[in-house]
Backbone bond lengths (Angstrom), bond angles and torsions (degrees), N, CA, C in turn:
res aa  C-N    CA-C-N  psi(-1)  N-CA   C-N-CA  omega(-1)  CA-C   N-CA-C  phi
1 X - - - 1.453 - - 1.529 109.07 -
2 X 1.245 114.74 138.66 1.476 109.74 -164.74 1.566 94.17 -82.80
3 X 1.257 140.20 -174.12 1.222 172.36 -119.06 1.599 113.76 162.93
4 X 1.196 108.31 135.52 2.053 112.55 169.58 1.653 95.16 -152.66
5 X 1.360 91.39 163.71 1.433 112.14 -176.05 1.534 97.05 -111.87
6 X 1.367 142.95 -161.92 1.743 145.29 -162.08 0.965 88.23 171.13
7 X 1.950 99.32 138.30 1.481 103.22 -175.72 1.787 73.92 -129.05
8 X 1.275 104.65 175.72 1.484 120.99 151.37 1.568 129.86 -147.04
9 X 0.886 119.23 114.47 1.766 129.99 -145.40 1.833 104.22 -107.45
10 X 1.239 118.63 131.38 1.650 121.43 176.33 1.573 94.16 -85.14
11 X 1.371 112.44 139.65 1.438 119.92 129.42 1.297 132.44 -135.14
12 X 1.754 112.71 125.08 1.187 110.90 172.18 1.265 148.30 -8.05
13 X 1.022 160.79 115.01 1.490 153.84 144.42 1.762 111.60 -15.31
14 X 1.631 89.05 -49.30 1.875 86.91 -169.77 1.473 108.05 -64.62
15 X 1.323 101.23 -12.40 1.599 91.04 -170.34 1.937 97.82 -82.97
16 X 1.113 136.23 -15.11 1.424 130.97 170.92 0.941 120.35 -111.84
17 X 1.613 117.08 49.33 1.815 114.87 -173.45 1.349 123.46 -44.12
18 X 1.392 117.57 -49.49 1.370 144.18 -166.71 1.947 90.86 -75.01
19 X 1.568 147.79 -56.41 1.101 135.67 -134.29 1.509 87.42 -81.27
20 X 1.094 114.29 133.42 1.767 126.88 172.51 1.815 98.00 -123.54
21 X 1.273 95.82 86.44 1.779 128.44 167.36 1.792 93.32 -89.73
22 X 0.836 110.32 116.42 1.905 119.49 162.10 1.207 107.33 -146.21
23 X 1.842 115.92 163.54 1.335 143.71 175.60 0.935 79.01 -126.46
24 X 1.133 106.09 147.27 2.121 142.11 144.33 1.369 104.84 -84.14
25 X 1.490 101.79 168.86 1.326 110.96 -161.92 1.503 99.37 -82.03
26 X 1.350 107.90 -20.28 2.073 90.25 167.96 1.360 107.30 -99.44
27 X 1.303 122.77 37.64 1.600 109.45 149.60 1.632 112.39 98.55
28 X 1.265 100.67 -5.98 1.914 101.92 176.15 1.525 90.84 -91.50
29 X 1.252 84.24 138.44 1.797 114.05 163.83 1.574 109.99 -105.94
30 X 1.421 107.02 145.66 1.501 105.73 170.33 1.692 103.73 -152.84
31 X 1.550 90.64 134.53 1.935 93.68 151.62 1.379 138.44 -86.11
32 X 1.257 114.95 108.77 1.801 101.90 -166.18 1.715 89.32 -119.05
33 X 1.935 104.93 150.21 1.005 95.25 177.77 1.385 161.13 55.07
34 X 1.447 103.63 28.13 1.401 120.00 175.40 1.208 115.86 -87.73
35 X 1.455 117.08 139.34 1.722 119.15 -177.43 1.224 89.41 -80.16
36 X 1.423 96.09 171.74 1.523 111.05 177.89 1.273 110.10 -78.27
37 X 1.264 111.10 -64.16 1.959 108.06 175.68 1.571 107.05 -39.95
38 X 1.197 120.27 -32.52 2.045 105.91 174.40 1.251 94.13 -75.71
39 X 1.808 145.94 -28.96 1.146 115.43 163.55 1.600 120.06 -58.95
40 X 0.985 120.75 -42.93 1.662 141.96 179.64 2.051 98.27 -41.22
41 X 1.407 94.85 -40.82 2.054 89.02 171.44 1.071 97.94 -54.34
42 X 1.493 110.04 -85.00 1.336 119.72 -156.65 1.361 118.40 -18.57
43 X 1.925 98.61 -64.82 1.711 110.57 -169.84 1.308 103.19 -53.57
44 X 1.339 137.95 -39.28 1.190 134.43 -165.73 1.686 104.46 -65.43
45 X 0.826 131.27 -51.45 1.597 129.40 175.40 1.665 111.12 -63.98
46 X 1.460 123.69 -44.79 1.683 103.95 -179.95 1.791 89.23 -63.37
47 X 1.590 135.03 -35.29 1.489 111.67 -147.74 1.710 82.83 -71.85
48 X 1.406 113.16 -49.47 1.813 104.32 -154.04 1.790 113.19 -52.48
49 X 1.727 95.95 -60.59 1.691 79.48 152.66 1.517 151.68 -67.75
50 X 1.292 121.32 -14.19 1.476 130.92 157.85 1.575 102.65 -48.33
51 X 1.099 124.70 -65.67 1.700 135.10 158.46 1.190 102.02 5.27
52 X 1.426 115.56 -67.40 1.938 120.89 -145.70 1.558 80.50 -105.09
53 X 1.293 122.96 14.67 1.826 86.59 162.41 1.540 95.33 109.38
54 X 1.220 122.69 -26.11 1.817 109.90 -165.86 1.739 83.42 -92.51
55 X 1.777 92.24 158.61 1.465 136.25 176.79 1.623 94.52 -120.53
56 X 1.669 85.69 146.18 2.031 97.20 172.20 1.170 115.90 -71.46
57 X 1.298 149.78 142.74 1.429 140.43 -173.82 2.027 80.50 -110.08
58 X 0.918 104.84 -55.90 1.831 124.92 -167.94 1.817 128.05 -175.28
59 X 1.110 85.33 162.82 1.854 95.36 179.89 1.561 92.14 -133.01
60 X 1.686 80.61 149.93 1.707 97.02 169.17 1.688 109.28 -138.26
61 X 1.142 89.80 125.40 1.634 104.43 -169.67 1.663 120.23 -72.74
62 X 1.355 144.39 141.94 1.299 110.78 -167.32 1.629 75.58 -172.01
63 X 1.574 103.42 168.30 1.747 105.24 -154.89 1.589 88.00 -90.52
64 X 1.435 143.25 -3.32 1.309 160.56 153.31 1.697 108.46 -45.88
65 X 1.423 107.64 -49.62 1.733 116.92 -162.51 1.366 87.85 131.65
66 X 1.523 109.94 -167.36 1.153 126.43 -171.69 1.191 127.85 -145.10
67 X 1.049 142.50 135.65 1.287 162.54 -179.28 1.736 112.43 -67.73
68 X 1.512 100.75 121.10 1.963 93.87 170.69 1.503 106.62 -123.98
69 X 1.321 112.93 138.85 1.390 137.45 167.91 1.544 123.62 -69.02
70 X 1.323 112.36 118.33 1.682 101.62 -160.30 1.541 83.17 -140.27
71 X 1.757 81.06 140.31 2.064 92.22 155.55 1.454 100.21 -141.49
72 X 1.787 109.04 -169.50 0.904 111.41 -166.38 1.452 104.97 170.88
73 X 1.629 115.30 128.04 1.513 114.86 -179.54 1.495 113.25 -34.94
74 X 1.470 120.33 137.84 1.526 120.46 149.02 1.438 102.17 -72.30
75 X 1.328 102.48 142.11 1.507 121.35 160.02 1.698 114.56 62.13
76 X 1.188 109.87 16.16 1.246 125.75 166.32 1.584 124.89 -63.29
């Protein structure tokens, strides 16, 4: 049976000035208007952690920044 460890990682808001991620009050989310270099953050954090071994479990978006969900074999 495999085994994983879970990390959970902050990121800033300042670091995605430009990404305008919102929900409405009935629950749709949308991306409008993201430059590419604010995509270029993002990718840079799944590649640096993909690196050491972690997979995305999830992100949660929040007017703070957002939070990503990571696992990853024990003893792998």
């Amino acid at each position: 049976m495999e085994r994983y460890e879970y990390a959970i990682t902050r990121h800033p808001a300042e670091s995605f000035k430009q990404v305008a991620y919102f929900c409405a009050d009935d629950g749709t989310c949308a991306l409008e208007d993201v430059p590419v270099d604010q995509v270029s953050v993002l990718e840079g954090i799944l590649n640096e952690r993909g690196l050491e071994g972690w997979e995305l479990v999830q992100v949660a978006f929040g007017k703070d920044g957002l939070l990503a969900f990571w696992k990853r074999p024990l003893g792998g």
